[in-house]
VEXGU-298298 format. One record per residue (C-alpha): y negated, z, x negated; residue in one letter. Coordinates in steps of 0.05 Angstrom, whole numbers, plus 5000, padded with zeros to 4 digits. Layout:
REM VEXGU-298298
YZXA...
***
This chain:
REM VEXGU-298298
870993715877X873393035870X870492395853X863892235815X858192715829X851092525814X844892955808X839792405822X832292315823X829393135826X823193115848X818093765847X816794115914X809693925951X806794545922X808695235882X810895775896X805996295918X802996885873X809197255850X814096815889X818996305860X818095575869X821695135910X825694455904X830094065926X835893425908X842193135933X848693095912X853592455928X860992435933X862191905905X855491675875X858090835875X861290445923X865289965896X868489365936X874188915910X875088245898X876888165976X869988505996X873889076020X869889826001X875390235965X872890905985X873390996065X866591506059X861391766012X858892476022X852192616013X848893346017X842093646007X840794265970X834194765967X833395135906X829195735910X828396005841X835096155815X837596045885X841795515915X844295325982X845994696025X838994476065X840694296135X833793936155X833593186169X833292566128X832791786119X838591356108X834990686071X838989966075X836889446012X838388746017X841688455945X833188205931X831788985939X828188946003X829389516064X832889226115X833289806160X832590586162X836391096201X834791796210X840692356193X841893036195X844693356133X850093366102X850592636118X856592126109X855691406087X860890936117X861490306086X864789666123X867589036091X863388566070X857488946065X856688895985X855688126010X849388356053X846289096017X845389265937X844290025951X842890476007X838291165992X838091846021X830592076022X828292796047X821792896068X817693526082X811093546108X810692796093X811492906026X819392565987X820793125961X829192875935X831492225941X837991915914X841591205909X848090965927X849790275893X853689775914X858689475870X862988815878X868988835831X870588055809X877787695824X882887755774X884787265721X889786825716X896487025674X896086735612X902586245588X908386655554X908886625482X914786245442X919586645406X923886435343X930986475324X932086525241X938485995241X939286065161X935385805091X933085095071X932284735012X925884395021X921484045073X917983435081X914582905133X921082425142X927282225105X922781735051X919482335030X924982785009X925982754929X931082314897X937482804884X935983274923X941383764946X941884245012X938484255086X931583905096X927284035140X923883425174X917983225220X922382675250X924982675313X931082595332X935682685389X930083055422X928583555369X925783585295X932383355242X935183725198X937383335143X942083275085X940882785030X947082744997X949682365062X952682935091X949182805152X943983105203X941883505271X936883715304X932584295313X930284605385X923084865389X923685615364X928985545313X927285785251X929385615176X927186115109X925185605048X923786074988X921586675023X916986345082X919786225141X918385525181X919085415258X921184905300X915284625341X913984025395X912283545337X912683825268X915284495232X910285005224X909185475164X908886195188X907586515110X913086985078X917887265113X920588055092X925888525109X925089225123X922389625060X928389925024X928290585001X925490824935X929890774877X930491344823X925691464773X927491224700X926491604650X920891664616X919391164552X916591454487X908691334487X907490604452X901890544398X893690514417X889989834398X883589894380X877289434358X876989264289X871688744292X871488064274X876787924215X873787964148X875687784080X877088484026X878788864084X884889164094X888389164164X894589654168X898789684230X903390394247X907790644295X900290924327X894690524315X894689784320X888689354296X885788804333X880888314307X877387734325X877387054295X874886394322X874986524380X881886864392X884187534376X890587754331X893688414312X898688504258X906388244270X909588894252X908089514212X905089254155X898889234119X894388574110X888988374060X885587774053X891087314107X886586954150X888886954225X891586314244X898186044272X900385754209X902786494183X908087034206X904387624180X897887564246X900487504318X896087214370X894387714424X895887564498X890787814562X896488154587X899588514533X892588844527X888789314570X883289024553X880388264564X876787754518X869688084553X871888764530X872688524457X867388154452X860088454463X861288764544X867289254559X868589344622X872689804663X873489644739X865089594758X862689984687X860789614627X860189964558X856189654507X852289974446X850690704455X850190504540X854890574598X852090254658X854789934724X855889244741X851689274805X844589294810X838088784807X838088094761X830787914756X829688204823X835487984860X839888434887X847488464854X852888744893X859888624904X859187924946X853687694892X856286964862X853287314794X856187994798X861487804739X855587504694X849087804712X850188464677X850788094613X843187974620X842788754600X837188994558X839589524521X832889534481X828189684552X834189844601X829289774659X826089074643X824788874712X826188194680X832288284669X838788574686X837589344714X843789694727X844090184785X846490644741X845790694670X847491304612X845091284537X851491744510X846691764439X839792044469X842992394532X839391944576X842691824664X837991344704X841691194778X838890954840X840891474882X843492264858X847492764898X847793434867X851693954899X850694584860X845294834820X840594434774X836994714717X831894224674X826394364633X821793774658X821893204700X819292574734X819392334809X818091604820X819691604887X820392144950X824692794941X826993115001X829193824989X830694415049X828094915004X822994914947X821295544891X817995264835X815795834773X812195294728X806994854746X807794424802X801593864800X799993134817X794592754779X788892394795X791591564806X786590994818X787190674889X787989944872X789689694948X796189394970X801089204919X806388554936X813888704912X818888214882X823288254944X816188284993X814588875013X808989274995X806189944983X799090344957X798190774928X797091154979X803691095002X806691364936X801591904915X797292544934X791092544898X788991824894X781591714860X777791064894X775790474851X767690454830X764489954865X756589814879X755889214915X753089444975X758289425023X763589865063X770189745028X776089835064X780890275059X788890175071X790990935097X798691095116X800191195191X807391325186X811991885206X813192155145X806292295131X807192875181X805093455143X803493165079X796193345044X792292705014X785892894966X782292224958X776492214910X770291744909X764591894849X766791714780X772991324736X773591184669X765591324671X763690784721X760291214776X760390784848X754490904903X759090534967X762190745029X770090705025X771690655102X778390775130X780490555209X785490905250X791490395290X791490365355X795390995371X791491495320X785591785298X781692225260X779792965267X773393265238X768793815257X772593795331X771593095349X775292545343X773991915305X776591185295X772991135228X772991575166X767791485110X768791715043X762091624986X761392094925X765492614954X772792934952X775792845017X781993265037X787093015105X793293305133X798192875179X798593145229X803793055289X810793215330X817992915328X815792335377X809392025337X805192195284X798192245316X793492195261X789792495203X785793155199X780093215165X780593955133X775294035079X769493585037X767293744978X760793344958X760093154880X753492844878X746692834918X747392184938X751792234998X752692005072X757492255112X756993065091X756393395162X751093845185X752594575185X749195005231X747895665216X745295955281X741095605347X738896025405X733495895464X726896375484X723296305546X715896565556X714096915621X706896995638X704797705670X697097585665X691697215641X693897435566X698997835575X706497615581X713697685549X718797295517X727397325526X732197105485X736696705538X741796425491X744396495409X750196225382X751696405310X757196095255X758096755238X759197185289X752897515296X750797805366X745497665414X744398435412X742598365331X735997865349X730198025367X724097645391X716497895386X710697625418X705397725371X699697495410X699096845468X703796295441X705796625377X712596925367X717597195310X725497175317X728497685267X736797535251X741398045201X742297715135X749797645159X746797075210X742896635141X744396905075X737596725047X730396385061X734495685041X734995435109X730794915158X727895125228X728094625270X724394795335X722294445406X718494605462X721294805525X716694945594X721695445612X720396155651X716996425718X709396215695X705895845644X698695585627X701195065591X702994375622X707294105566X709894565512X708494355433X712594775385X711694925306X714195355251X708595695231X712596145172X719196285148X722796795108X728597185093X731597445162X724997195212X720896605226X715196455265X714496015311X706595805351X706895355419X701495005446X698294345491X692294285464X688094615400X688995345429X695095665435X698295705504X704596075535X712195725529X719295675510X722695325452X728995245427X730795385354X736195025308X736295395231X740894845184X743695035122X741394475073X746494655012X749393934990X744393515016X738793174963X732893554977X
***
């Protein structure tokens, strides 16, 4: 199949397939799927093909029906539509990418578009204009020097000159000792110690050092007999003896400079100085090591040693960042602390190691194999595929102190950096915010936030937290925009999918004190009865609907009329545990009869597994239905 093929714009069949029956669709398919014209306005395809397909199920096969060729104008407006029969062909003319931006193919069924694809219309621009050729050079030979005219050569000077000065239609070329002069076409070229210069319209130009082919590698020597090791001795001091062998050479420092012995001899009380044979003065480049690396700093490429520390040269000066294009990076990490290593107010290495108490703090650690370690601390996130922890694995309790400004501006809670965050006490009578994280990686992550007591200040306000636009809370199967928190232990899971994170979850509260506010009510069981009057005092009662937290049936209840407008409702203990629960009934005029006109309902007595319940309109008791509530009070003050 040649040329581009597109797949373009599917759209689902009007309806289903039927009851055990696959569904149906349908799409086009476009050979080529642009037309592009040239800079002449010619098309350069003579034909597109265009054919229409029906999937049924797994099935495909070309669909022969009918369907509408659409024009577009370049402002996107139809200009005209022709009916086709499929497979259809698209023959563009030139100078129609002047006139249409796209023409579609749309197949309709039962008046619904059920495919529909797009052929654009491309112009392809002119092409540029060549650009001028480039000038070559010729290497003539060597120079001696060059220079803006003859004046400016030195006095005595020997050999060819090059020179800006024109003459005879070119640049000169000059010799001061009177031996006469040329000149130089554009292109020809002259090597003056190494770099080569060119011959231009009005001056020579500098093209930078000018190399051969790389010769081939010579033989290795052999090799030399290993030389002796310098090493620090401090800064000179008198009664101390500084001996020099074929190994070991001492180096001090004095005033400023540093010496070593001039041979293999011992020295004892020969201050370091020029004035004397017996110290030599020691060159940067006769020593691995610098003036910084004998002084308090050592430093090897981007590590500095210093004390008991090895640290790197890159890291944060007083909260500014040092890296390699940093105008401080060969000063800052003199500003180390080696007493606090971290002082934020200071220089902090990325890295650091204390080689005396075993000690590695780095900014970022890739570990490869296995790690063993009897404790440790996380400051910040650790992301890990797999997890088995044998020892305790806890967060504590941190106060929420709000949002929290960085050096470098940002921010963070701490919310944002820990699990179980404890609310600051506060009684002054108002809802207090509360700053809660709405990002991705809160997917999946439990928070425990606690509100009663800190450092033995107990608080009595409402911490309220408010969901972006975007997210919201989940409790008790509805959905919330606010979340209040007072004298309780809240716990929330983030909760959502790879696209957003949708929100928070309330999963459990845990009330601390009586005082509280936002504790939900848990039902235990609610159900409806409806009276029928069969006589004058005679009638019976139905238990229409129950609904219990615990799974109790309908069959399991019963309800007794124990004389006009008195009735009991038994439950299983499984239903309410215990007499600790409230009744809460209302009247209902519900039923075939009734001799009451509106229906007044009371508890009349309660106990373990029954209550009773009278109904009435006026001071006797009459005939009618309620419905009945029973709350479990357990957290509430009572």
């Amino acid at each position: 199949m040649g040329g581009i093929v597109a797949y373009d714009h599917l759209i689902t069949a009007p309806k289903d397939g039927a009851d055990g029956e696959p569904a149906v669709g349908y799409y086009f398919v476009a050979e080529p799927s642009v037309v592009h014209f040239n800079s002449e306005g010619e098309p350069t395809v003579k034909s597109v093909k265009v054919t229409a397909y029906k999937a049924v199920g797994g099935k495909v096969s070309p669909y022969g029906g009918a369907s509408v060729m659409i024009y577009y104008d370049t402002g996107g407006s139809v200009v005209k539509s022709v009916p086709v029969l499929n497979p259809a062909t698209l023959t563009p003319s030139a100078g129609d990418a002047a006139k249409y931006s796209r023409v579609d193919f749309r197949l309709i069924i039962s008046g619904n578009v059920v495919a529909t694809i797009s052929i654009p219309y491309v112009s392809n621009g002119s092409n540029g204009t060549n650009g001028k050729d480039g000038t070559s050079f010729v290497v003539k030979g060597t120079a001696n020097g060059h220079a803006a005219s003859e004046e400016d050569v030195p006095a005595g000077a020997k050999g060819l000159w090059l020179l800006d000065s024109v003459i005879a239609g070119g640049l000169a070329l000059w010799y001061p000792e009177e031996l006469g002069g040329s000149s130089a076409a554009v292109g020809d070229a002259y090597i003056i110690n190494g770099d080569i210069w060119v011959a231009g319209d009005k001056a020579w130009n500098p093209l930078g050092q000018f190399r051969g082919p790389e010769g081939a590698q010579g033989p290795r020597g052999a090799q030399g007999s290993p030389g002796p090791m310098s090493y620090l001795a401090g800064e000179w001091q008198s009664g101390v003896t500084y001996t020099r062998t074929e190994d070991l050479i001492p180096v001090v420092s004095h005033k400023g400079f540093y010496w070593r012995p001039d041979g293999d001899i011992s020295i004892l009380n020969i201050e370091p100085s020029a004035d004397n044979d017996d110290w030599e003065l020691v060159s940067k480049d006769d020593m691995v090591f610098a003036r910084i690396v004998m002084s308090d700093f050592g430093k090897f490429g981007s590590a500095i040693m210093v004390g008991d520390y090895l640290f790197s040269q890159f890291g944060k000066l007083n909260g500014e960042t040092i890296d390699e294009n940093s105008s401080k990076k060969d000063t800052a990490y003199t500003q180390f602390n080696a007493d606090n290593p971290e002082d934020s107010t200071r220089f902090v290495p990325s890295l650091w190691i204390n080689f005396r108490t075993g000690e590695l703090h780095c900014k970022q650690g890739f570990f490869h194999g296995e790690v063993n370690a009897e404790s440790g601390t996380f400051n910040g996130t650790v992301n890990a595929n797999d997890g088995i922890f044998k020892g305790i694995c806890r967060q504590p309790f941190v106060l929420y102190e709000g949002t929290v400004l960085n050096a470098d501006g940002s921010s963070y809670s701490a919310l944002d950096k820990f699990d179980n965050v404890s609310l600051p006490m506060s009684s002054s009578g108002w809802n207090i915010a509360l700053e809660l994280p709405w990002a991705m990686s809160c997917i999946g992550r439990k928070l425990t936030i606690a509100n009663f007591e800190w450092l033995g200040v107990r608080g009595s306000d409402n911490y309220v937290a408010t969901a972006p636009l975007g997210c919201q809370f989940y409790e008790g199967g509805r959905i919330y925009k606010d979340l209040y928190i007072n004298r309780e232990i809240v716990e929330l899971l983030g909760y959502g999918d790879t696209n957003r994170f949708y929100g928070w979850v309330v999963t459990n509260r845990v009330p601390i004190d009586k005082y509280k506010f936002s504790k939900p009510s848990m039902v235990f069981c609610m159900g409806s009865v409806t009276a029928v009057r069969t006589g004058k005092t005679t009638g019976t009662v139905t238990l229409t609907r129950w609904s219990s937290s615990n799974g109790v049936s309908k069959d399991d209840v019963t309800v007794t009329r124990v004389e006009t407008g008195k009735y009991t409702i038994k439950f299983p203990v499984t239903a309410v545990p215990n007499d600790n629960y409230i009744p809460i009934v209302t009247g209902s005029i519900a039923g075939t009869t009734t001799d009451a006109k509106a229906v007044y309902a009371c508890v009349a007595a309660k106990s373990k597994g029954s209550f009773t319940v009278l109904t009435a309109d006026d001071d006797s008791l009459n005939e009618g239905g309620f419905n009945f509530v029973l709350l479990d009070p357990n957290g509430w003050d009572l």
